[in-house]
Backbone as JSON, one array per atom type, in Angstrom:
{
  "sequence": "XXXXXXXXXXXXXXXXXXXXXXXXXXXXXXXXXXXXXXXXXXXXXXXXXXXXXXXXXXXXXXXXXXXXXXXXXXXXXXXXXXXXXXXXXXXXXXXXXXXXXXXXXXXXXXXXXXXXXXXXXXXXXXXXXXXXXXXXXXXXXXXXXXXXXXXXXXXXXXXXXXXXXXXXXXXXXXXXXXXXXXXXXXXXXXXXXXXXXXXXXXXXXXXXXXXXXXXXXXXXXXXXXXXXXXXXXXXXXXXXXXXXXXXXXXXXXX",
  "N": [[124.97, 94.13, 143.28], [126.71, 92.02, 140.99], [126.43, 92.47, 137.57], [125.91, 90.2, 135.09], [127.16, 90.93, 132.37], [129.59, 91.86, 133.26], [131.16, 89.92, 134.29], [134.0, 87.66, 134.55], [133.94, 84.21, 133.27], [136.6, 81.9, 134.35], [139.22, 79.64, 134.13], [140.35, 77.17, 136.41], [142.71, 75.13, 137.85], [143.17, 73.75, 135.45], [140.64, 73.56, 134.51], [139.27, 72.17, 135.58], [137.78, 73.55, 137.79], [135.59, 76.27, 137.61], [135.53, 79.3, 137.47], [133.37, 82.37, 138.51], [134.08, 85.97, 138.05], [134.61, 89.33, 138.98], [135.11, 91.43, 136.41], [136.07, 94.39, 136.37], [136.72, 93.95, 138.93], [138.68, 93.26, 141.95], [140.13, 89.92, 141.44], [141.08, 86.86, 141.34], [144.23, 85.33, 141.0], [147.41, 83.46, 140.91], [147.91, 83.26, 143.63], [145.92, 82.44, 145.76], [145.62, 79.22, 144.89], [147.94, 78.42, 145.5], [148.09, 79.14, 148.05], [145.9, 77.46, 149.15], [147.02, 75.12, 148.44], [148.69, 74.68, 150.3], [147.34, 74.12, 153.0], [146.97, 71.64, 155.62], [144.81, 69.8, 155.86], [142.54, 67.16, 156.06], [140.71, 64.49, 155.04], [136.93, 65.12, 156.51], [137.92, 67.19, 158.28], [137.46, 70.29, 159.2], [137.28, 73.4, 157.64], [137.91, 77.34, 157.62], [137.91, 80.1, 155.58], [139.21, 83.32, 155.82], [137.57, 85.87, 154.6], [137.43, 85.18, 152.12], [136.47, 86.12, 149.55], [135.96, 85.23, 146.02], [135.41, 82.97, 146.44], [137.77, 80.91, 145.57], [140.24, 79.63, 146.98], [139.02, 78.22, 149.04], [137.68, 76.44, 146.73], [139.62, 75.43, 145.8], [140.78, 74.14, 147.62], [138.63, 72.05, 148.18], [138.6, 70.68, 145.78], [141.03, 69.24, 145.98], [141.07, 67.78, 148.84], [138.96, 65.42, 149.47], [135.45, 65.47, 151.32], [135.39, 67.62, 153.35], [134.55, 70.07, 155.53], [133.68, 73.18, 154.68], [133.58, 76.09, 154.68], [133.41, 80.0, 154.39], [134.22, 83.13, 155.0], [133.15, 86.58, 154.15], [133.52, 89.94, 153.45], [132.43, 91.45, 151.73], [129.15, 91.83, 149.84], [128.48, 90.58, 147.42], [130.8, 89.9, 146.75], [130.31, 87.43, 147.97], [128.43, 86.42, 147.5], [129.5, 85.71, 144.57], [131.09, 83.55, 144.91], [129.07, 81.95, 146.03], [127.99, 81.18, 144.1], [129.66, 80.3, 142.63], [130.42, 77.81, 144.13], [128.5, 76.25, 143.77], [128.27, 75.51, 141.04], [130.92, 74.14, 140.82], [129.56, 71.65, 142.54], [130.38, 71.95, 144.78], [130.47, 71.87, 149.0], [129.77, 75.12, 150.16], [130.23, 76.99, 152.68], [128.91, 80.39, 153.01], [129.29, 82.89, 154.77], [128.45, 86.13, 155.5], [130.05, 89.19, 156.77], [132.08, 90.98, 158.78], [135.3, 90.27, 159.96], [136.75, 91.39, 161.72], [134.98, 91.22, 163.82], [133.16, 89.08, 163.81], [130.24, 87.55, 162.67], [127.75, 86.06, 165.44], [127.06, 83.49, 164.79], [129.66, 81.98, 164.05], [131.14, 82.57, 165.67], [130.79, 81.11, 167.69], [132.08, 78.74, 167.06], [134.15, 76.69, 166.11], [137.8, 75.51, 164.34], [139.27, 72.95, 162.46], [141.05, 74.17, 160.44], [141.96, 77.0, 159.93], [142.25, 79.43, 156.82], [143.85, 82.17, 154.87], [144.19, 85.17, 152.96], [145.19, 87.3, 152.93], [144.95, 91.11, 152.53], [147.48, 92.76, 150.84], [148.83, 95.28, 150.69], [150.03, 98.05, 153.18], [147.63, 100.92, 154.7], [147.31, 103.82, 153.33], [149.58, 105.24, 150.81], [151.13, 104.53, 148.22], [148.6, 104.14, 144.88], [145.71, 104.36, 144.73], [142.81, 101.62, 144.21], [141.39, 101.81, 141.58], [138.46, 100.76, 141.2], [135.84, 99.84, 143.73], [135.91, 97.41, 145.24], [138.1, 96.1, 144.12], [140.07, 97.78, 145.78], [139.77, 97.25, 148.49], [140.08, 94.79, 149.06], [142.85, 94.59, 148.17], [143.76, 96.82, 149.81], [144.99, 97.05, 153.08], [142.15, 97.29, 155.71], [141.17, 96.33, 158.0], [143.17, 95.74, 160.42], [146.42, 93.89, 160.2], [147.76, 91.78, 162.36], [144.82, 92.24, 163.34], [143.64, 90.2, 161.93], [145.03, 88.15, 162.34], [144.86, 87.41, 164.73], [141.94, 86.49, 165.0], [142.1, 84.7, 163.43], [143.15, 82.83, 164.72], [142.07, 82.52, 167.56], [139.82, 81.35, 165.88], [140.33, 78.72, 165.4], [140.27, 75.42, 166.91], [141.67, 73.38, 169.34], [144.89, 72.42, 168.77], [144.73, 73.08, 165.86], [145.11, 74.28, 162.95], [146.87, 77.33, 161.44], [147.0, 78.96, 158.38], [148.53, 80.84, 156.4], [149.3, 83.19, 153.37], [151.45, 86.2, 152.35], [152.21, 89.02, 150.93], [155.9, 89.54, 150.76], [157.27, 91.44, 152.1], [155.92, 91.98, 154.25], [156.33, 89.78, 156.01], [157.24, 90.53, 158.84], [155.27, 91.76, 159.87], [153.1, 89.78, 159.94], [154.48, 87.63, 161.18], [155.02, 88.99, 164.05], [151.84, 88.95, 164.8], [151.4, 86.73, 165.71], [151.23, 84.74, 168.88], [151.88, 83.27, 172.5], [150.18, 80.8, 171.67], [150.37, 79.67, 169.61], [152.25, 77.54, 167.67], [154.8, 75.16, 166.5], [156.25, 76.76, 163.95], [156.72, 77.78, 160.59], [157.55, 78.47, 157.52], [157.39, 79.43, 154.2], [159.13, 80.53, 151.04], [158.44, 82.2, 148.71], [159.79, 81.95, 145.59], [159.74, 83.97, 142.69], [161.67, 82.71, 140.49], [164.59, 81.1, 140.19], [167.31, 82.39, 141.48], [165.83, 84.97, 142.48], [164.78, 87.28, 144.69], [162.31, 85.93, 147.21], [158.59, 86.9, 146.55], [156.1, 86.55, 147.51], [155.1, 84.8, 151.24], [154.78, 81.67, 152.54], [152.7, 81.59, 155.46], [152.13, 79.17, 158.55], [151.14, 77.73, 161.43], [150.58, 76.08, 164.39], [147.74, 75.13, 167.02], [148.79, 75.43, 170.29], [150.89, 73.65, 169.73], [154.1, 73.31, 170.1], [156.91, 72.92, 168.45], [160.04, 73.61, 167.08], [160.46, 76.42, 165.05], [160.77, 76.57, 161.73], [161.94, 77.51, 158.78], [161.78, 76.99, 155.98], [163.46, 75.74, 152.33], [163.19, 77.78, 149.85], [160.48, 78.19, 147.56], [160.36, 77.39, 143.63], [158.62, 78.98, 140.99], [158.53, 79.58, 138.41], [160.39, 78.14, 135.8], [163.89, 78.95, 135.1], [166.16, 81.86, 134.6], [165.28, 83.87, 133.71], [162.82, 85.42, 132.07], [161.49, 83.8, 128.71], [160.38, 83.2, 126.65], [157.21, 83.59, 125.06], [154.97, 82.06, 126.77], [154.25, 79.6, 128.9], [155.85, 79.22, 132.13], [156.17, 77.41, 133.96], [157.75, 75.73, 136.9], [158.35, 72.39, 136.97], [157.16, 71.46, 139.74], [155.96, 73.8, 140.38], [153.19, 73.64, 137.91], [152.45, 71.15, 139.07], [150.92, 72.0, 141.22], [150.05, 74.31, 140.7], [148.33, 73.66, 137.85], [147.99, 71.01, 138.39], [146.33, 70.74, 141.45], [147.9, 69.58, 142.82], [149.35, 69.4, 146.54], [151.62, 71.48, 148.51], [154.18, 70.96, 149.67], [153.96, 71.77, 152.1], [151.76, 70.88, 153.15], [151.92, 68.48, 153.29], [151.27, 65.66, 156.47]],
  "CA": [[125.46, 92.89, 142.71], [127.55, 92.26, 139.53], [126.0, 92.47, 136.22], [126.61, 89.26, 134.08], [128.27, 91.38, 131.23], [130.59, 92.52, 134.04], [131.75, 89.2, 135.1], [134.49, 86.34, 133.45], [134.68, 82.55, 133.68], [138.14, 81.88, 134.2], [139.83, 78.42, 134.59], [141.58, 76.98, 137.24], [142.89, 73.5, 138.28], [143.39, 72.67, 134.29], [139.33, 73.39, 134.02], [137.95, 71.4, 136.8], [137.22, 75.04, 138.91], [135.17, 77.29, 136.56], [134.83, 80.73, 138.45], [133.2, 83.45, 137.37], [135.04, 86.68, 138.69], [134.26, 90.32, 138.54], [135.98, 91.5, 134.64], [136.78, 95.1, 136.91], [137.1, 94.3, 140.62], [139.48, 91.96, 142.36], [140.57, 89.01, 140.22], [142.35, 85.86, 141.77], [145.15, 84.15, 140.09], [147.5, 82.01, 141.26], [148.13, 83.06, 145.1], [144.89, 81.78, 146.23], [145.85, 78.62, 144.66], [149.07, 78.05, 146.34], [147.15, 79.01, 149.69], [144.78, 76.11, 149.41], [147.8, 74.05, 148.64], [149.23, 74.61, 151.46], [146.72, 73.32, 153.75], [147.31, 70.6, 155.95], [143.89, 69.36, 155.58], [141.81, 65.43, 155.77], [138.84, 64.29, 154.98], [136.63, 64.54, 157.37], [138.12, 68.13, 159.01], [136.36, 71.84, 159.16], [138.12, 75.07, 157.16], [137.49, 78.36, 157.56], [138.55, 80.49, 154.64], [139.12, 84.42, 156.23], [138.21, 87.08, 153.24], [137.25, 84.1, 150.89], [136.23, 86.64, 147.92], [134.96, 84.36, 144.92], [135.57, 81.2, 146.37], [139.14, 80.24, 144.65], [140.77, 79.18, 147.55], [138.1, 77.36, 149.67], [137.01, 75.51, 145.92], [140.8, 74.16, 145.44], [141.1, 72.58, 148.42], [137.51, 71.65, 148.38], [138.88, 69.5, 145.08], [142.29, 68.12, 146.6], [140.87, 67.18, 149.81], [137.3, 65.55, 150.01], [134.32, 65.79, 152.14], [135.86, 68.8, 154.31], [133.33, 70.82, 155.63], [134.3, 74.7, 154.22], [133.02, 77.86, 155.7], [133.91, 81.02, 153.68], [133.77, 84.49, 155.78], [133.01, 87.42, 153.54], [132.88, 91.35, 154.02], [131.38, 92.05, 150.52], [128.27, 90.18, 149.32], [128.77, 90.65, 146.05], [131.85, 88.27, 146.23], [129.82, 86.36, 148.62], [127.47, 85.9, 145.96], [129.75, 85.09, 143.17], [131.4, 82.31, 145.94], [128.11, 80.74, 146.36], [127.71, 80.3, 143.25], [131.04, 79.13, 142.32], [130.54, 76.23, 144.63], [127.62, 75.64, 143.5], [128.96, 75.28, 139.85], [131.37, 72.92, 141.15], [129.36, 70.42, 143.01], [130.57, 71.5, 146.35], [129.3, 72.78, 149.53], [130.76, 76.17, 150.62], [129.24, 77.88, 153.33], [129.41, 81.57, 152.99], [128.78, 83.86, 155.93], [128.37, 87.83, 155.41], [130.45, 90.01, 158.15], [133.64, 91.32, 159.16], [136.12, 89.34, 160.48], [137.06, 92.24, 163.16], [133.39, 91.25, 164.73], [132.72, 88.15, 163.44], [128.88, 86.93, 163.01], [128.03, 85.59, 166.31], [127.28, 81.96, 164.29], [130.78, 82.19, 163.59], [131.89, 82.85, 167.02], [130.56, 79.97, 168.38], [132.54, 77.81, 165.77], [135.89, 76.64, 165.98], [138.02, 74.61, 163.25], [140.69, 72.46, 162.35], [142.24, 74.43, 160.04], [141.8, 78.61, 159.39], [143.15, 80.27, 155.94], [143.63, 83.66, 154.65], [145.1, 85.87, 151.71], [144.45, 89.25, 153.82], [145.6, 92.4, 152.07], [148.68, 92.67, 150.74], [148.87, 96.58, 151.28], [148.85, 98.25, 154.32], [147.0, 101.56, 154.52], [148.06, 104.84, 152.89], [150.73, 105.26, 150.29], [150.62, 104.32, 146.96], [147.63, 104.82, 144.57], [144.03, 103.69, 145.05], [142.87, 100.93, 143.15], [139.59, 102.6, 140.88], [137.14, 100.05, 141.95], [136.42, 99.75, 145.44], [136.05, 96.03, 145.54], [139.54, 95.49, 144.62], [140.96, 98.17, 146.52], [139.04, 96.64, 149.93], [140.75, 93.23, 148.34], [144.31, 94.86, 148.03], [144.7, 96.99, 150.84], [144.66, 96.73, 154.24], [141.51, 98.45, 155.85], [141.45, 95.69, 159.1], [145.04, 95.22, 160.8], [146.99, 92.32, 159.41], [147.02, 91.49, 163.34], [143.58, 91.33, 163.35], [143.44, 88.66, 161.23], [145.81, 86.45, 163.01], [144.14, 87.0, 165.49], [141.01, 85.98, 164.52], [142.05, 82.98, 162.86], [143.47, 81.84, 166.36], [140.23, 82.77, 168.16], [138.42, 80.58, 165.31], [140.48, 77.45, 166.06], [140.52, 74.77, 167.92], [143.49, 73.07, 169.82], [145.67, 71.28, 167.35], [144.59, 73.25, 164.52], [146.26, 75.07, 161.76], [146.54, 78.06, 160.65], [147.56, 78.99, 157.22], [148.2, 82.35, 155.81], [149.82, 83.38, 152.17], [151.25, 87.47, 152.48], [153.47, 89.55, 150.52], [157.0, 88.82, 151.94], [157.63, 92.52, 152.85], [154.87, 91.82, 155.59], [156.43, 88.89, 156.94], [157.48, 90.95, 160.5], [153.94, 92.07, 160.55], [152.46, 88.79, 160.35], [154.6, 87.18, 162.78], [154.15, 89.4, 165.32], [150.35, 88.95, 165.1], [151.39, 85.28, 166.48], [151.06, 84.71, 170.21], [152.35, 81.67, 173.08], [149.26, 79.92, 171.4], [151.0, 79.26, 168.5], [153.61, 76.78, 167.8], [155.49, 74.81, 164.62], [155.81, 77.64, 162.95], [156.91, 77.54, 159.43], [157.1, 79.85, 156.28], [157.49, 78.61, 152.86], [159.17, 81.67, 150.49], [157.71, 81.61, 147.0], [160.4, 82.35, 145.01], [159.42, 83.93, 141.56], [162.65, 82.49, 139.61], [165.83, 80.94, 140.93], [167.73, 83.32, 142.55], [165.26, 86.03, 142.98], [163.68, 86.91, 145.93], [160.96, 85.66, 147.37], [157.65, 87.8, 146.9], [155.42, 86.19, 148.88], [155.34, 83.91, 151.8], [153.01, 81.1, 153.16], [153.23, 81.33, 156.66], [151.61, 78.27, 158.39], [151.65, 77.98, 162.94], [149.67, 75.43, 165.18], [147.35, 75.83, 167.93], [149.3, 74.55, 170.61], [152.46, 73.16, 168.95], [155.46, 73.65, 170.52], [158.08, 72.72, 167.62], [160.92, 75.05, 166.37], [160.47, 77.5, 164.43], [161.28, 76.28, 160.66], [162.73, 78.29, 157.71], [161.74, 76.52, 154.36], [163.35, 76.2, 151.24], [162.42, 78.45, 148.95], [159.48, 77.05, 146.59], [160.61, 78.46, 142.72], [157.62, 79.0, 140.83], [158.63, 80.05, 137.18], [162.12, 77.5, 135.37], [165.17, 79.51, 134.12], [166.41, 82.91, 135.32], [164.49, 85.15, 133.03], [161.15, 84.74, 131.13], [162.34, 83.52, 127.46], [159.76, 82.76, 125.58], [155.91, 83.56, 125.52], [154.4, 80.85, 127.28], [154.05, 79.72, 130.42], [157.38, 78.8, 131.71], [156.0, 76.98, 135.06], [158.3, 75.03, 137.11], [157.34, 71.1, 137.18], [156.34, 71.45, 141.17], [154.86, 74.39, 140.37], [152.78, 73.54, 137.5], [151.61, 70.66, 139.44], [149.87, 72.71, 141.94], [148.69, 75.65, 139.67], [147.56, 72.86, 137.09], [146.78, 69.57, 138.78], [145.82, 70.52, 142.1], [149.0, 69.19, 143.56], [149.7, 69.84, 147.63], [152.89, 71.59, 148.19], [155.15, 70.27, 151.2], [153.74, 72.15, 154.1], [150.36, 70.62, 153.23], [151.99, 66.81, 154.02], [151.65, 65.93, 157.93]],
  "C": [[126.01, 93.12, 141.31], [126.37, 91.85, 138.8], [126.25, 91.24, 135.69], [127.59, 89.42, 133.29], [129.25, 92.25, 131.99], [131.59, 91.22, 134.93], [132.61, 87.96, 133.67], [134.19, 85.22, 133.73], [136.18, 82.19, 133.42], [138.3, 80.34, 134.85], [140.62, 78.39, 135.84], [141.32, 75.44, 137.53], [142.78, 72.62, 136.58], [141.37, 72.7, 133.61], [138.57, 72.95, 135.14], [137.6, 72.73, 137.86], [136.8, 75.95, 137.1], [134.36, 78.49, 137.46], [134.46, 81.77, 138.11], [133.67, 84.45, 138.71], [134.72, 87.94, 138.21], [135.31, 91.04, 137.04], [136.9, 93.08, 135.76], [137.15, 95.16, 138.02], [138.1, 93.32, 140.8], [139.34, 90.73, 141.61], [141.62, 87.62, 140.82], [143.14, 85.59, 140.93], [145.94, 83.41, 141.26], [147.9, 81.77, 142.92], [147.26, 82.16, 146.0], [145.07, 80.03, 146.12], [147.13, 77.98, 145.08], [148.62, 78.23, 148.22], [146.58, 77.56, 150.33], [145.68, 74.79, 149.18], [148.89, 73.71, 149.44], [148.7, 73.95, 152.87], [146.77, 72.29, 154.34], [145.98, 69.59, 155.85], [143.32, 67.85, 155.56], [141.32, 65.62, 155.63], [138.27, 64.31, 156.4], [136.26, 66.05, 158.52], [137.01, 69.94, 158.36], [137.74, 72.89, 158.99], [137.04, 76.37, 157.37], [138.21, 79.59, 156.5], [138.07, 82.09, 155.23], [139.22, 85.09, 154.66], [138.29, 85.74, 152.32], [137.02, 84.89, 149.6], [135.64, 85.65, 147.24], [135.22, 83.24, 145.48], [137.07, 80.17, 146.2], [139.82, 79.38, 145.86], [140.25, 77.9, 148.8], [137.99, 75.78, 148.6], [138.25, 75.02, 145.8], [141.25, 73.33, 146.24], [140.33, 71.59, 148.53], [137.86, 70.28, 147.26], [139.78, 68.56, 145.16], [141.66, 67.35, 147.56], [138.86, 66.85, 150.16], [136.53, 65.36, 151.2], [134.64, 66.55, 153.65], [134.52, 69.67, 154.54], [133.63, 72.88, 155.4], [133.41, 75.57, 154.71], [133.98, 78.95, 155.37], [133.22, 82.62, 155.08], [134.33, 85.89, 154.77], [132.53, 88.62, 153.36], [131.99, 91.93, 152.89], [130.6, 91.41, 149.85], [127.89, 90.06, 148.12], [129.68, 89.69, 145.53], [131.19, 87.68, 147.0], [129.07, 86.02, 147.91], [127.92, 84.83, 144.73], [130.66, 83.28, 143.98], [130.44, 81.24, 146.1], [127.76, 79.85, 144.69], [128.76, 79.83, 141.98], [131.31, 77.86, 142.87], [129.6, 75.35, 143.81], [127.68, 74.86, 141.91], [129.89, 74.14, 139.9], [131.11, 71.63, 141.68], [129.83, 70.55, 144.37], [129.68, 72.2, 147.7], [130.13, 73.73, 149.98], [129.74, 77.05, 151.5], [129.65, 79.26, 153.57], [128.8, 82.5, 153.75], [129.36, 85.15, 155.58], [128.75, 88.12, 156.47], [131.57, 90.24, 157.85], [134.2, 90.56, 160.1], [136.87, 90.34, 161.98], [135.56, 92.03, 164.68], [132.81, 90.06, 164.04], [131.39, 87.41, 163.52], [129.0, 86.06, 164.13], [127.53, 83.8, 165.88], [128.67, 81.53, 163.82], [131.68, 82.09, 164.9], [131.51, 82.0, 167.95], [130.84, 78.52, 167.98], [133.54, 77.65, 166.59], [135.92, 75.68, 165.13], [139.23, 74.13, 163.01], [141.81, 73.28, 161.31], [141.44, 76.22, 159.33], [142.85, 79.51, 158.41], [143.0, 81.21, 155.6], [144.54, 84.2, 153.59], [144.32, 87.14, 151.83], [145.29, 90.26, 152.38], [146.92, 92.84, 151.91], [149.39, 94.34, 151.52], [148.4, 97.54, 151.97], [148.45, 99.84, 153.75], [147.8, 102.88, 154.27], [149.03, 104.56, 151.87], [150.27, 104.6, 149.02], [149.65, 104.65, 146.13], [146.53, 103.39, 144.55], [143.48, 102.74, 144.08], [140.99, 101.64, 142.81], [138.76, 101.84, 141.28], [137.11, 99.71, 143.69], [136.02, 98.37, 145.85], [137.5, 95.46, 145.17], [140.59, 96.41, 145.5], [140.29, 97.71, 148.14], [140.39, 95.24, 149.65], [142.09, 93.23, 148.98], [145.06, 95.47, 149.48], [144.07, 97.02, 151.95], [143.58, 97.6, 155.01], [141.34, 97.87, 157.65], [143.11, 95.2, 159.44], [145.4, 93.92, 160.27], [146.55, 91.51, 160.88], [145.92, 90.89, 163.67], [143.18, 89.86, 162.97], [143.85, 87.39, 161.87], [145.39, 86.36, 163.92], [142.7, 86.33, 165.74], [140.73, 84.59, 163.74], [142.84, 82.08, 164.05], [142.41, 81.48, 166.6], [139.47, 81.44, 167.6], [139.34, 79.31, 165.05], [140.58, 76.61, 166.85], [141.67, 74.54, 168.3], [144.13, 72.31, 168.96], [145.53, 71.5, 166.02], [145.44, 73.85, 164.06], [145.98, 76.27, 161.15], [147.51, 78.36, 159.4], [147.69, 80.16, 156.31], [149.2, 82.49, 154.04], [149.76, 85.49, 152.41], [152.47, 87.72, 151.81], [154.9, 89.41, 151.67], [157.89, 89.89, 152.69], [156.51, 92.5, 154.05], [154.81, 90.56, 156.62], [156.76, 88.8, 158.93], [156.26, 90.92, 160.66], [153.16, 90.69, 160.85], [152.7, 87.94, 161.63], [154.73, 87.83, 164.06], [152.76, 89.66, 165.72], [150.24, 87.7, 166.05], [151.77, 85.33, 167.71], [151.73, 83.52, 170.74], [151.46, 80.88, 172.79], [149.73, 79.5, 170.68], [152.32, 78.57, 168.31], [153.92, 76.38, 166.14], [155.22, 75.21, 163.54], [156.71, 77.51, 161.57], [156.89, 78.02, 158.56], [158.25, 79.21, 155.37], [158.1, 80.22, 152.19], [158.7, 80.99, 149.58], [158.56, 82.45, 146.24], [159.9, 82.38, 143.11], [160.67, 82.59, 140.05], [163.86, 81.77, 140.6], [166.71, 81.92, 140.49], [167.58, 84.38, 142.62], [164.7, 86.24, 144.74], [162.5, 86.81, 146.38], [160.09, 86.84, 147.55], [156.64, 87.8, 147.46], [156.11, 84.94, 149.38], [154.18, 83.23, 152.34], [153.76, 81.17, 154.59], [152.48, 80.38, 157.82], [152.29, 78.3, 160.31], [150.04, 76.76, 163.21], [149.13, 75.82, 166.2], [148.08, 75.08, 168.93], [150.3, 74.38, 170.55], [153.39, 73.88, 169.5], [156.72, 72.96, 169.82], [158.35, 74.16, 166.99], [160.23, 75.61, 165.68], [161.49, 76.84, 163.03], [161.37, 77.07, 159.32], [162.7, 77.64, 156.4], [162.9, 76.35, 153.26], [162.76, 76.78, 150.37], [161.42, 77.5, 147.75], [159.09, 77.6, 145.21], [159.12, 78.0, 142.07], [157.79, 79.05, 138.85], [160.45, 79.07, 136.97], [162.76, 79.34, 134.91], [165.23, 81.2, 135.39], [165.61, 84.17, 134.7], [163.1, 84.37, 132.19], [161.79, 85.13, 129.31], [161.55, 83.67, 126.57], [158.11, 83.26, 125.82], [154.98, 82.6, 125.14], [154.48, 80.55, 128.38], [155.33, 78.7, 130.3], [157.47, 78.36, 133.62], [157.39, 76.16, 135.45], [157.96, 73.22, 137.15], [156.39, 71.26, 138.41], [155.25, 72.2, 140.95], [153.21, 74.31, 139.64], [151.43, 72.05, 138.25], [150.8, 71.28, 140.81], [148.66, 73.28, 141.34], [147.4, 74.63, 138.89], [146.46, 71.52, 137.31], [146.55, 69.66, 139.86], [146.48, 70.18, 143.41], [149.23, 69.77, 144.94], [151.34, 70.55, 147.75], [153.18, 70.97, 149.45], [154.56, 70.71, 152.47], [152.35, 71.25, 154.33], [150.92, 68.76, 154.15], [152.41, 66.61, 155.78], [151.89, 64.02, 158.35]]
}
């Protein structure tokens, strides 16, 4: 387990999320947070957050959308740790189950849910260099197939649910060919850093079920102007109301 003098409190949602976060391992910022605001989500419905880590993405929807019932699935219990008690800090309930998502606890496997999210591993295996701690290189790169995942967040919904993924946007083939004839009104948001860069990630968002087209987004800019000008944060309005207040982005409205 982490140390105290090895961990931060870091803001999010403007203050109302206070997470504490390992100072050297994996570190959310603001992907997780565009994840959870992607969500199609009611009151009322059951998430499953694949590879939840500290919590970040479970606890922001947990504050947009109330009395959801959340269920975090977590391979290292160290962030399952700092998750529990990041909910708990917040006032919410987050249920955090220990396992791998390639073999999923069999309390887990006798679940299903309206809506299954994820912010898998950006990089797949080999190539590049190793990240020094081995809680953010588990985090970063891929050690279970991307595949897997999507598959697994099928598996763990019901009919009519949603799944909801956020992946670098050089891994957008891989993801959608993890998607099957189960899957329908599919959808992918780019997240464009700047206007007219290209997008570096994508949310990519499919029903169980659903048989509507296949839809192609506008891009969703994240940062005003074409270059970074000034030092300060140089959010876009949309964006800022996500990062800051919590704000749903478009795929989330149904």
């Amino acid at each position: 387990m982490f140390a105290e003098d090895d961990l931060t409190c870091d803001h999010f949602l403007n203050g109302r999320l206070q997470i504490l976060q390992p100072r050297q391992g994996y570190r959310a910022a603001m992907d997780p947070v565009f994840l959870a605001a992607a969500v199609p989500a009611r009151p009322g419905q059951t998430v499953l957050e694949l590879g939840c880590g500290v919590g970040v993405a479970s606890l922001c929807l947990g504050a947009r959308v109330p009395d959801l019932g959340l269920v975090g699935l977590e391979l290292q219990p160290d962030y399952a740790s700092l998750a529990r008690r990041n909910a708990e800090a917040a006032g919410m309930t987050l249920e955090v189950v220990e396992g791998d998502l390639s073999s999923p606890p069999p309390e887990l496997r006798a679940r299903s849910f309206d809506h299954v999210m994820a912010n898998p591993p950006y990089y797949p295996p080999g190539g590049g260099t190793p990240a020094s701690d081995r809680g953010r290189e588990r985090s970063l790169r891929e050690e279970t197939p991307l595949a897997q995942w999507v598959q697994t967040a099928i598996r763990r919904l019901r009919s009519g649910g949603w799944m909801t993924f956020i992946q670098s946007a050089d891994r957008l083939p891989d993801l959608m060919a993890g998607l099957d004839r189960r899957m329908g009104d599919i959808r992918v948001l780019p997240l464009a850093p700047r206007i007219g860069r290209e997008a570096r990630r994508v949310i990519v968002q499919a029903r169980k079920g659903g048989r509507g087209p296949f839809r192609l987004l506008a891009p969703f800019i994240v940062h005003d102007g074409p270059v970074h000008l000034r030092d300060a944060e140089d959010l876009t309005d949309a964006a800022r109301a996500v990062v800051r207040d919590g704000a749903a982005l478009p795929l989330a409205a149904q």
